[in-house]
C-alpha positions in Angstrom: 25.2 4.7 -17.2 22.3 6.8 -18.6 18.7 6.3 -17.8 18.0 5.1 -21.7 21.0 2.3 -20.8 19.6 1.5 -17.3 15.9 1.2 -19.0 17.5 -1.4 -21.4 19.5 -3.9 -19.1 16.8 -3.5 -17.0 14.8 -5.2 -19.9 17.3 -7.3 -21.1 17.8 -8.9 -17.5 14.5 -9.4 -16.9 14.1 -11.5 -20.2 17.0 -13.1 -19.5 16.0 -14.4 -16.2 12.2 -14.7 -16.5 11.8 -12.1 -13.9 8.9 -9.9 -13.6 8.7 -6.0 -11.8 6.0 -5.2 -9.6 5.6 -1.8 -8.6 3.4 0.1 -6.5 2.1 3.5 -7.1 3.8 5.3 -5.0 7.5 4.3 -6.8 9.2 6.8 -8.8 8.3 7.2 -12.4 10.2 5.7 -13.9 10.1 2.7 -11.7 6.5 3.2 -12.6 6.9 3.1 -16.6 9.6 0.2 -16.4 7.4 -1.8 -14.7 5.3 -5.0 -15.7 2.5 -4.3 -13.4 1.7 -1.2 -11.0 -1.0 -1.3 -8.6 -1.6 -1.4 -4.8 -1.0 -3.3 -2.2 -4.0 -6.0 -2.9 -3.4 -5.9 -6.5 0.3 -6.5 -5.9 -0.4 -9.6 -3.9 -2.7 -10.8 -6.3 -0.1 -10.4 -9.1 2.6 -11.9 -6.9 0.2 -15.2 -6.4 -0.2 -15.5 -10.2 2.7 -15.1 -11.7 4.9 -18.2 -14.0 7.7 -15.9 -13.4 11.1 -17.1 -11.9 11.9 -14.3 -10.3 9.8 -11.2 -8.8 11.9 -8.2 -8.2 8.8 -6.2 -5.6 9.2 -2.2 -6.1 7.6 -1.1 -3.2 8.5 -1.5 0.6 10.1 -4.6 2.6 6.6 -5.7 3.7 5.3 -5.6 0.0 8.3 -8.3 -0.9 7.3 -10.6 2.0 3.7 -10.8 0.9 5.0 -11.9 -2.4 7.3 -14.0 -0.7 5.1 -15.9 1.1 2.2 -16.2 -1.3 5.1 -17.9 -3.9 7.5 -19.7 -1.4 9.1 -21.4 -4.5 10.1 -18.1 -6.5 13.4 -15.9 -5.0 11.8 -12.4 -4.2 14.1 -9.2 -4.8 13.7 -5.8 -3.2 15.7 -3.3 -5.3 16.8 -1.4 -1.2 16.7 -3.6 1.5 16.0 -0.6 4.1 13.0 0.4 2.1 11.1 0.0 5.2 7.2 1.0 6.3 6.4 3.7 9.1 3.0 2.0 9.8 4.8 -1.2 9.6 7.9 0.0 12.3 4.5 1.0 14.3 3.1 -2.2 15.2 6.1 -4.5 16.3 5.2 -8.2 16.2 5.9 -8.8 20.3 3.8 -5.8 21.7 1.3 -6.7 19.0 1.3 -10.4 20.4 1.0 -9.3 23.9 -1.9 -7.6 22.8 -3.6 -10.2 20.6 -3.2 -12.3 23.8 -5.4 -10.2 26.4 -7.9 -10.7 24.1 -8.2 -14.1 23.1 -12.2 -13.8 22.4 -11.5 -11.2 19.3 -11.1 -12.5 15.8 -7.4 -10.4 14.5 -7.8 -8.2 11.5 -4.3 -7.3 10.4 -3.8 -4.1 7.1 -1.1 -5.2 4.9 1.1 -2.6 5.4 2.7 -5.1 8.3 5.7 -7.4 8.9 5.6 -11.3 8.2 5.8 -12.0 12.0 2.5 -9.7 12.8 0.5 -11.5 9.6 1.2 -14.8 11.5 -0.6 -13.6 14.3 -3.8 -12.9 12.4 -7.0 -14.5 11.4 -7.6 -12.0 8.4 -5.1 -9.5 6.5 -7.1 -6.6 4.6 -5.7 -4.0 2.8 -7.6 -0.2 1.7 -9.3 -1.8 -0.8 -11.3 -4.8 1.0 -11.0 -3.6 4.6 -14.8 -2.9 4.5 -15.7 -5.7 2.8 -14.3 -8.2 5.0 -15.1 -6.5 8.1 -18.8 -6.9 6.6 -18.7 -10.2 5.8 -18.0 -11.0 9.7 -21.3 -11.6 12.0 -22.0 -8.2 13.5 -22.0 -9.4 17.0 -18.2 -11.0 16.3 -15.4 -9.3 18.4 -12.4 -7.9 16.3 -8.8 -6.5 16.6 -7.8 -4.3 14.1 -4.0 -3.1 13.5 -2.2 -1.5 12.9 -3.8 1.9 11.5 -5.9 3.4 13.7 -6.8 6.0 11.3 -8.2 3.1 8.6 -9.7 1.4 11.9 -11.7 4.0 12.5 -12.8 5.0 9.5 -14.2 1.3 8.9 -15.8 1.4 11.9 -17.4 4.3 10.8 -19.0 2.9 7.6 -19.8 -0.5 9.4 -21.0 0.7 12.9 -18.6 -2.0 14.6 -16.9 -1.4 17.5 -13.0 -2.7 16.7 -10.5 -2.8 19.1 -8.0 -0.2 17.3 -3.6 -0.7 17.2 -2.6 2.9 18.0 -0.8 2.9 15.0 -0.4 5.6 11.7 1.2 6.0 8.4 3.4 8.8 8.7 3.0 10.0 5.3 -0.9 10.3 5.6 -1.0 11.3 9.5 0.8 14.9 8.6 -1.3 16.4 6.1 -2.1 19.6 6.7 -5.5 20.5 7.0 -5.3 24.5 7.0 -3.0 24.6 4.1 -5.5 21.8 2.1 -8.4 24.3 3.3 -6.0 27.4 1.7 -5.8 25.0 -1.5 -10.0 24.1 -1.9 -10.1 28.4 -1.6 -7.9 28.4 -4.2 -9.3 25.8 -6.7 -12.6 26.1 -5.7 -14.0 23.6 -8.4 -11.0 21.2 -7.1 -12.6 17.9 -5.4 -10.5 16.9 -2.5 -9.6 12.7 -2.9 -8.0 11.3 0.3 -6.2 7.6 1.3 -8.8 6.5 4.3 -5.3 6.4 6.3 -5.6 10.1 6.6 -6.8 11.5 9.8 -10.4 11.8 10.8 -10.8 15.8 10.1 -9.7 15.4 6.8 -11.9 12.2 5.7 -14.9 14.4 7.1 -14.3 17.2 3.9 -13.3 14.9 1.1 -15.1 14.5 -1.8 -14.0 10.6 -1.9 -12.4 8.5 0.5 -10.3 5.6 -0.9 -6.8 3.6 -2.0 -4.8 4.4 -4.3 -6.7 2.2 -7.1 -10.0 3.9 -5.9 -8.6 7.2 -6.3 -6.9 6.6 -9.6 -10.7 5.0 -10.6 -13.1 8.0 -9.0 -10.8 11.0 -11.0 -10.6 8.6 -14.6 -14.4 8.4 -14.1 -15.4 11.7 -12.5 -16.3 14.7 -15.3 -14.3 16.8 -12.9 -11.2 18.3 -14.2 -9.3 19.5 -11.0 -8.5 17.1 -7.8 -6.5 17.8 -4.8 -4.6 14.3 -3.7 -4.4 13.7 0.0 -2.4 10.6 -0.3 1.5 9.8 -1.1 2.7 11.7 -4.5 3.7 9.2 -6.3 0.2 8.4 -7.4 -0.1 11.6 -9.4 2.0 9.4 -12.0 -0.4 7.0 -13.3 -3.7 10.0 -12.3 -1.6 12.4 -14.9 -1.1 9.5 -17.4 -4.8 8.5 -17.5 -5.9 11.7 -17.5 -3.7 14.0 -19.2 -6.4 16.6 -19.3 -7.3 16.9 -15.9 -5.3 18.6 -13.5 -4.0 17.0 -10.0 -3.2 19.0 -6.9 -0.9 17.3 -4.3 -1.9 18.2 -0.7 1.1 19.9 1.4 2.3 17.9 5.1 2.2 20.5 7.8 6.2 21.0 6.5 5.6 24.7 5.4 8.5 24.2 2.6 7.3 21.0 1.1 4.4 21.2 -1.9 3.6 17.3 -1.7 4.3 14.6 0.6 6.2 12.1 0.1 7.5 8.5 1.8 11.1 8.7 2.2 10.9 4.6 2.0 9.1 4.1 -1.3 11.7 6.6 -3.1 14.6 4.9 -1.6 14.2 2.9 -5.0 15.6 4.2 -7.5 16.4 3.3 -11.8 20.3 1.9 -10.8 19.3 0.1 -7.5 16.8 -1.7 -9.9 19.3 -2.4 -12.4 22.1 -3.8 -9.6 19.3 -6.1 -8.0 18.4 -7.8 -11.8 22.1 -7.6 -12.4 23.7 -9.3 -9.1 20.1 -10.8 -7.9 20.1 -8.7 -4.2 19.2 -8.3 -2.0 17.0 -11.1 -1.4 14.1 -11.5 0.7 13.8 -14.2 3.1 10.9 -15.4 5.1 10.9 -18.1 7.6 9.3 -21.0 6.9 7.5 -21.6 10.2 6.3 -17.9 10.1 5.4 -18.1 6.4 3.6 -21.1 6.8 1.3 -19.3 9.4 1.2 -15.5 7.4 0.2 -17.2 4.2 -3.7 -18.6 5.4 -4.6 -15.1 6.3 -3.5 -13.9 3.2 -5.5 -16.7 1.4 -8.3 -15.7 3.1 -8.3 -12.2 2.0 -7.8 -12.9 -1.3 -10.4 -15.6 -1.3 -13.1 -13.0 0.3 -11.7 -10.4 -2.2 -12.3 -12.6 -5.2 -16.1 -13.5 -3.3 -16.3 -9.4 -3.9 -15.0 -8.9 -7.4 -12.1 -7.2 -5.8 
């Protein structure tokens, strides 16, 4: 089947079976352009709360299609690869993280989204790039937090908001191994290039950017910014939607440490592809499944983020 065919079953299934596609920004492109909605993780969630559709078929990671899964219990949730897994995610396994929570019972648990189902039941308060500050904020100073499972994130809240969280050694292994001498051989070489990076990038690279932010943020700062050239220090995939915006400006992706690679990508977001997308509409699988008893606990700190979010205009 050709991509033009693919493209139009896709379309024809989804009016067929009042489905909708979420995607996030880090999906292929033309995952991207098929899609009803791209966005981030906190605008995913929000979209996945809203929706009259029957069926949402989540282009992103597993994690992504539980969140939408437990915000609309009474909707079937499809992932077009089942293994489309999450480094940062694998990072923080929901016993350790338990055992953790647990030998400090006094700290109020701040969980990023990037997480499973099991380790959201476990917190007070999920956050994602977007809102992390904000929530952190709207805590009394003096209150004692866990935050997990990105340390790098962690630290860079604490950072803006002088708290002192309790950090999950955790990282994104997309955005822990960019390199910083071959970003420093790329500012040399576009000298008038401002450097844009996720705030899950390590700590001596959010010290040189130009902006630190998500993906929406960074899309945002380079559509508003008179600049014309940007180094990306986050996945690749965003260069999509920063291209389609901005068809005049010009956007650098920063090399891993991987001397033969010119971007970075994560293996798990481009284990979606056109056909996989197709064959989930088509056959309607693989199917994700939440426990109820686990669901029932993940949603209310979900809930509450999105409640704060809203309190922000996020």
């Amino acid at each position: 089947m050709t991509k033009e065919e693919l493209v139009q079953n896709i379309k024809l299934l989804k009016k067929e079976k009042n489905a909708i596609i979420l995607a996030h920004y880090y999906q292929e492109p033309e995952i991207q352009d098929i899609a009803d909605f791209v966005g981030d993780s906190l605008a995913l969630a929000q979209w996945a709360a809203k929706t009259s559709a029957d069926i949402i078929v989540l282009c992103g990671v597993h994690f992504m299609g539980e969140t939408a899964k437990i915000l609309s219990p009474e909707k079937r949730v499809f992932i077009p690869d089942l293994n489309a897994g999450c480094s940062l995610a694998e990072s923080c396994p929901a016993g350790p993280f338990e055992e953790f929570v647990n030998a400090h019972p006094d700290h109020t648990v701040i969980s990023y989204v990037n997480t499973t189902a099991a380790v959201k039941a476990l917190t007070d308060i999920v956050v994602t790039s977007t809102n992390a500050r904000q929530i952190v904020e709207s805590l009394p100073e003096d209150e004692k937090i866990i935050f997990g499972p990105d340390k790098n994130l962690g630290d860079y809240i604490n950072k803006l908001t002088g708290r002192n969280m309790l950090l999950w050694d955790g990282v994104c292994h997309v955005h822990a191994q960019f390199s910083l001498e071959r970003i420093l051989e790329l500012k040399k070489e576009y000298p008038n290039a401002l450097l844009l990076a996720h705030p899950e990038c390590p700590k001596y690279l959010l010290e040189i950017a130009d902006h630190v932010g998500s993906t929406s943020s960074i899309l945002k700062f380079a559509t508003n910014s008179e600049n014309k050239q940007f180094i990306v220090a986050t996945e690749a995939g965003i260069l999509h939607q920063m291209q389609k915006e901005n068809p005049e400006k010009e956007f650098i992706p920063a090399p891993p440490e991987d001397s033969t690679c010119a971007c970075n990508e994560c293996f798990y977001m481009k284990m979606n592809t056109l056909e996989k997308l197709y064959l989930c509409l088509k056959n309607e699988k693989p199917e994700i499944v939440v426990d109820e008893e686990v669901r029932v606990k993940a949603v209310k700190p979900i809930e509450r983020m999105l409640e704060i979010s809203a309190r922000y205009g996020l």
